[in-house]
N, C-alpha and C positions, 0 to 999 in steps of 0.2 A: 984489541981486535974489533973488525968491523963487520955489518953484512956481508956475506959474499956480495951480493946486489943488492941494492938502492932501489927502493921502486919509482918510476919514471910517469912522469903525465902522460897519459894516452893523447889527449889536444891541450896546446898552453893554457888553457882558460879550466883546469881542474885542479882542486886541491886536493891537500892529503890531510885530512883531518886524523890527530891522535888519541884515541879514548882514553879517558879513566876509567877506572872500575865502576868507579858508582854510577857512570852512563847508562852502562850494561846491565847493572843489579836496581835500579830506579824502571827501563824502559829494555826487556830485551830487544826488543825488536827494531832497535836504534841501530842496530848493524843494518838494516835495508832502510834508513831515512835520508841518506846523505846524498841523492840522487845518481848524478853521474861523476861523482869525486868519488876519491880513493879514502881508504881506513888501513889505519895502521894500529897494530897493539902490543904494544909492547909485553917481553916473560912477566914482568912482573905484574900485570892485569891477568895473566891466566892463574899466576899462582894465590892473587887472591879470590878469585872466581873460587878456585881449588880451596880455598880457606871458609869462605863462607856459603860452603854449597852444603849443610848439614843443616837437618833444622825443619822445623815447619815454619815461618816465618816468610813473610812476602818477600824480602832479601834473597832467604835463600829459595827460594820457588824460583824467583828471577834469577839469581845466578845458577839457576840448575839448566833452566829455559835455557840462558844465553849461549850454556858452556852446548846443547843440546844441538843449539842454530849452527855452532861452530865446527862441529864432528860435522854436521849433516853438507856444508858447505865445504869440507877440506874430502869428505869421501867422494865424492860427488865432481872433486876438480881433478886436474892433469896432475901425473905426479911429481911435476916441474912448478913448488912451491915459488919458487923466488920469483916468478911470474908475476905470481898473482892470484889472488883465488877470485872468480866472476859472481858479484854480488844479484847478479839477476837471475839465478837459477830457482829465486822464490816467486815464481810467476805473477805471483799475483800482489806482491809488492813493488813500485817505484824506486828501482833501483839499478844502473846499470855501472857504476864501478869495480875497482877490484878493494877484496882484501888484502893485508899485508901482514905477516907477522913476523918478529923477531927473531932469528933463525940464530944467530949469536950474542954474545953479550958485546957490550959495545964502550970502549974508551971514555973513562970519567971526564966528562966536556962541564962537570961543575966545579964551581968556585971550591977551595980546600977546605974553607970553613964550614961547607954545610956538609949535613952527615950523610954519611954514605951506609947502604945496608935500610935504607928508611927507603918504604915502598913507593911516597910523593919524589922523596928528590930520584931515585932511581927513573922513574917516569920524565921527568925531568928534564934528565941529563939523555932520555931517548930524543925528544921534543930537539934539545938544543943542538945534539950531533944533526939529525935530520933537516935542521932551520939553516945549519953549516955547508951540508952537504949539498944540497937541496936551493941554494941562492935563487934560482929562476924560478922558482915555483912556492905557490902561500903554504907553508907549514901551519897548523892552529892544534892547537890542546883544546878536545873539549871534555867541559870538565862538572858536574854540580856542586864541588868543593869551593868555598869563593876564597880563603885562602889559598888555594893550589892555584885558583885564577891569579891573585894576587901576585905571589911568589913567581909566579909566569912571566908575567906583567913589567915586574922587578926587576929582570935576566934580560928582558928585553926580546919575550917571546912571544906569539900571538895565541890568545888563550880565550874563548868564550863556554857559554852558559850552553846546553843542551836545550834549544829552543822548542823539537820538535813536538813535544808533549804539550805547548802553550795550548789553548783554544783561544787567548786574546794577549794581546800583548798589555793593553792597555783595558782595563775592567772595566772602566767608567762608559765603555761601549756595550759592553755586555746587557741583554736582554732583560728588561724591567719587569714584562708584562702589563703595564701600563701604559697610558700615551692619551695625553691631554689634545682634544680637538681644538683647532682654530676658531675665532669668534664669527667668521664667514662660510664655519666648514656648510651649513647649511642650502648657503648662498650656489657654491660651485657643485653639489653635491646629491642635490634635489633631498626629497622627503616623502618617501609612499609609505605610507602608514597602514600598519595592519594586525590586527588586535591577535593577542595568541589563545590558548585554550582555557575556555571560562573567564576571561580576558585577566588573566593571573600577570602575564607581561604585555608587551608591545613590541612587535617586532617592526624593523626599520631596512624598507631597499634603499641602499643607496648607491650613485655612481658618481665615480669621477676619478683623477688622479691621484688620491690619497690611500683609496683601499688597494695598490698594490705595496703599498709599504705595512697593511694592517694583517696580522696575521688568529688563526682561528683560536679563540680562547683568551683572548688577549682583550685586557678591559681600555675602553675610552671613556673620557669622561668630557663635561662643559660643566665650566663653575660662570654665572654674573652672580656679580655685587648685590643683583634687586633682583632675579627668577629665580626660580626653580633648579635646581644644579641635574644635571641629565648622565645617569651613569647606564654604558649597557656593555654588554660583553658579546666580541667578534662572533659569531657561530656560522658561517661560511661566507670564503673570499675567494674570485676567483676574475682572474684579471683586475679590469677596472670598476669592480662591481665587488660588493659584499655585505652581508647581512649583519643587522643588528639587534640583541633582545636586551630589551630594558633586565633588573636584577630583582630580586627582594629584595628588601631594605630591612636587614639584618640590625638595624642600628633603634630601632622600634622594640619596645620593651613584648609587642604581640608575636614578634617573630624570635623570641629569646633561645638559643638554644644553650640547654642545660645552665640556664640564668642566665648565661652570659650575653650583652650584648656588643656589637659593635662601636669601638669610640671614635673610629675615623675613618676616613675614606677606604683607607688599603685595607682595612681590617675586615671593613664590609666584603669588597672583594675576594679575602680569602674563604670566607664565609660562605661566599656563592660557590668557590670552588669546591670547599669540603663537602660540603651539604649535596653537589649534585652528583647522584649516581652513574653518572656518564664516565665522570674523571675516574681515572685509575690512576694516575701520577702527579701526582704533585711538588715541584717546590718551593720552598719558602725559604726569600734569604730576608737579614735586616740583624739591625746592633741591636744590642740585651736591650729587653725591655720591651719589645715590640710588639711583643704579646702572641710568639709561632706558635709556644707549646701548649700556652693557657689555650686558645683558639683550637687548636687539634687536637686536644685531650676532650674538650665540650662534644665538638663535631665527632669525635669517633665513640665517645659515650652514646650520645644522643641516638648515632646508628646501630651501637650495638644493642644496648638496652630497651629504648624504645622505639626502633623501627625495627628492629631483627635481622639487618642488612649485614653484620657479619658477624660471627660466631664469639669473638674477641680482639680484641688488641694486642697486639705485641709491639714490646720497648726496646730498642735496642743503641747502642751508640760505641763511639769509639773509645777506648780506654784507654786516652793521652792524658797525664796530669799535668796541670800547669804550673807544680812545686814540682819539689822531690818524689821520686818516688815512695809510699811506704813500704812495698813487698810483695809478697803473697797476702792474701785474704784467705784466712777459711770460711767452711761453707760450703754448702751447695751453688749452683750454676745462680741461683738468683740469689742468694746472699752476698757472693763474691760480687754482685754485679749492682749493687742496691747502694755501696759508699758514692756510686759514680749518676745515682738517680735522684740527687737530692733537688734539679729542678723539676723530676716526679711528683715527688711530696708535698712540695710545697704548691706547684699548681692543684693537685688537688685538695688542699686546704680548702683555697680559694673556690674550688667548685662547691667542693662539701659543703664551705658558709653560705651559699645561695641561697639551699633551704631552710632559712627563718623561724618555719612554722612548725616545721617536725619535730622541734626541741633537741636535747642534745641526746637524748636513747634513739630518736630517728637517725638523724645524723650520724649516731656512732655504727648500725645498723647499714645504712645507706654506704658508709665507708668499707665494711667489710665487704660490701655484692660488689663495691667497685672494683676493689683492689682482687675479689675474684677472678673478674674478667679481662683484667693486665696483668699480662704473663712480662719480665725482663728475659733478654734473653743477650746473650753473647755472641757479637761477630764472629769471635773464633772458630764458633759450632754451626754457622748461616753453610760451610758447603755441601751440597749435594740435597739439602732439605727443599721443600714444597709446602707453601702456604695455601689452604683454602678455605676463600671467605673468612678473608682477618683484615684488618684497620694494622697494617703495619708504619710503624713511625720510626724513621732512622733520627736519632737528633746527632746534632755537632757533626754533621756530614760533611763541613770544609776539609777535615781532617782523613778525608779516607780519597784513597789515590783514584783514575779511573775503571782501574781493572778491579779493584773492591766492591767500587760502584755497582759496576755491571756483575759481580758474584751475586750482590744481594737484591739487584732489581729481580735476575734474572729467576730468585727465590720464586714469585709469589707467579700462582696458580688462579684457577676459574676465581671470580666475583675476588678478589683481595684489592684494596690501594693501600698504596705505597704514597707515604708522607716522607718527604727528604727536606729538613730546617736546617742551617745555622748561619755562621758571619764568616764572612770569607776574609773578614780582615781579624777574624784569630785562628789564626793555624799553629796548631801546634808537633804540627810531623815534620824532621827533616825532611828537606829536599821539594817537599812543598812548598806551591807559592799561588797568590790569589790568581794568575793566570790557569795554573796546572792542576790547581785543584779536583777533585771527584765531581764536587757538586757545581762548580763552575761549567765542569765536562758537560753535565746530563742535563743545566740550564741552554745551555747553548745546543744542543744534538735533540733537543724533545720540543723545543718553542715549534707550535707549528701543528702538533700532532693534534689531530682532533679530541683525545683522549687523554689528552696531561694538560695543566695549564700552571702557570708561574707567580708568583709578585713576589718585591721585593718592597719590604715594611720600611717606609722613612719615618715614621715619628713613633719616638720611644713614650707608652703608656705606664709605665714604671711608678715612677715618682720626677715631679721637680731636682730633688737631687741626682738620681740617675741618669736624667736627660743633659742636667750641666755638665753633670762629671763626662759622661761621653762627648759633649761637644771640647771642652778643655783640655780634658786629660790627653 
């Protein structure tokens, strides 16, 4: 048996893109991203919609969302399905195609040997009748299964990746926060020099055609061979014009915060970001070793204990393991949550040993008031809460989708920052990828804002060995 009706290109130049499930339950709202091309979905995308809509689980949220888009779009159209349902009735998304759905079952169009009753080849074998029917017009499977792309591939169907979540296709573009000035930048760009308050920095006018590529918060730097090396950070651009203010030099044992100092350039720079009360958002990408956590454990001690700038710290991160899983943990909320804090611990070692002189009854002392004031706390439990006046720290944020993201920024309340760290080249969540990343999302969507500002750490402070292994392994 076939459709009654085929659905037909409204003008030759539109396709018919075919979902999988996991389009749907990854991104609902990938039904209004395919512009003025058609969607097709085949029963068996609804019956697993229908399969994994139980649950508290981001899956099932999104396949409840989708199955949600989907009532509201078939109520909503003519009762003459075979038509088409009109994908632009969500006003305010981009989108002027129809829907389609599978009204019958449709003629096994797969090979004999592969199994039937399996919910990829059943998708499948909709793709392949449609690719048959369908000769004038581009059929495509789109799919986040790279087998099911594969096996597409195979049949000799046209099958791609669900692009529209990327924010870059290619990362090596994505936003540093840094930006090294020319040896002439002087030359084209002039020099009004003008001292800041109590002459603590120096601020710098400059003009020309460089500052419309320089954005606010965003650090420059000049290194020579024989002067002085010149670090300051953007604090207002507009046109061809934009301000500059020299930093402290966090890398000076006088400006130590919570002992620690700076050992390299980018490190300094995080330093200015943490430390200034302006910033509300922060991120920080860079491979192990680079020193995110040791650097924002110091700076958010520093503000909460001795400046009084927020009440405490909260730990939080994503609970992906990168073995097996072990199970459940008992325990309360922060004990279940403490096997997954062990680069907590061990950075505060490293603080703790600073103080030298206290002995080891200070020290022991000194560890207790810290670990009073960092609360762990569990993603799971971030909905609906309100932070105020907290040092919040997300670590291993490559791992959280963008709709996570914005759950947990969306947390924090009057006077809070919000620290987001990790490597966007270890992800460890299906369906993620260093384009579509959370933290990728919010590096890209916040450069700019006069209230957040970015870097991305290149040299690992670790160890010798840690730096080889990264660069070899």
């Amino acid at each position: 048996m076939t459709p009654r009706k085929a659905p037909t290109a409204t003008t030759p130049s539109t396709k018919l893109f075919v979902l999988d499930t996991n389009v749907l339950m990854h991104d609902p709202t990938s039904l209004f991203r395919f512009e003025e091309h058609d969607i097709y979905l085949p029963i068996f995308v609804l019956e697993e919609l229908d399969n994994n809509k139980k649950g508290m689980t981001e899956v099932a949220r999104n396949a409840r969302q989708a199955s949600r888009f989907l009532d509201t779009l078939i109520s909503e159209s003519t009762p003459n399905m075979e038509e088409g349902v009109p994908l632009n009735s969500q006003g305010n998304m981009a989108a002027a195609g129809r829907l389609f759905l599978q009204t019958q079952f449709i003629s096994n169009e797969l090979p004999a040997n592969l199994v039937m009753g399996k919910a990829d080849n059943a998708i499948l074998g909709v793709v392949m009748f449609l690719h048959k029917q369908q000769s004038g017009r581009q059929v495509t499977l789109v799919s986040k299964d790279i087998n099911m792309r594969i096996k597409a591939r195979a049949l000799g169907l046209s099958a791609q990746d669900y692009f529209n979540d990327k924010v870059l296709e290619d990362t090596d573009l994505l936003y540093t926060g840094v930006r090294a000035l020319p040896q002439d930048f002087w030359d084209k760009h002039g020099k009004d020099m003008k001292s800041g308050p109590q002459g603590e920095h120096m601020f710098y006018d400059i003009q020309g055609p460089l500052c419309r590529d320089l954005m606010v918060n965003q650090f420059v730097y000049q290194e020579n061979d024989g002067g002085n090396p010149f670090y300051a950070v953007v604090t207002a651009q507009s046109g061809n014009g934009a301000m500059l203010r020299t930093l402290t030099d966090y890398t000076h044992q006088k400006n130590a915060i919570w002992g620690i100092t700076a050992r390299n350039r980018e490190q300094n720079f995080v330093l200015n970001l943490l430390m200034n009360p302006e910033i509300d958002f922060i991120t920080l990408l860079g491979q192990a070793g680079t020193g995110k956590t040791l650097l924002t454990l110091a700076a958010g001690l520093m503000q909460t204990l001795e400046h009084k700038l927020y009440s405490e710290i909260i730990m939080t991160r994503v609970t992906v393991p990168v073995g097996e899983d072990i199970g459940f943990l008992p325990g309360t909320e922060e004990e279940k949550m403490s096997p997954w804090m062990g680069a907590l611990d061990d950075n505060l070692d490293v603080l703790n040993k600073s103080d030298e002189e206290s002995g080891e009854w200070g020290r022991a002392a000194t560890r207790d008031l810290i670990r009073s004031r960092i609360k762990i706390k569990s993603l799971n439990f971030m909905r609906g809460r309100t932070f105020l006046n907290k040092f919040l720290i997300i670590d291993e944020a490559q791992n959280l989708t963008p709709k996570q993201m914005k759950t947990l920024i969306t947390r924090a309340g009057p006077g809070t920052k919000v620290v987001c760290m990790g490597n966007i080249a270890q992800i460890d969540t299906p369906y993620l990828s260093e384009g579509s990343s959370g933290l990728t999302y919010v590096v890209d969507r916040f450069k700019g804002w006069e209230h957040s500002g970015h870097v991305t750490l290149q040299r690992g402070e670790r160890s010798r060995l840690a730096d080889h292994a990264a660069e070899v392994l």
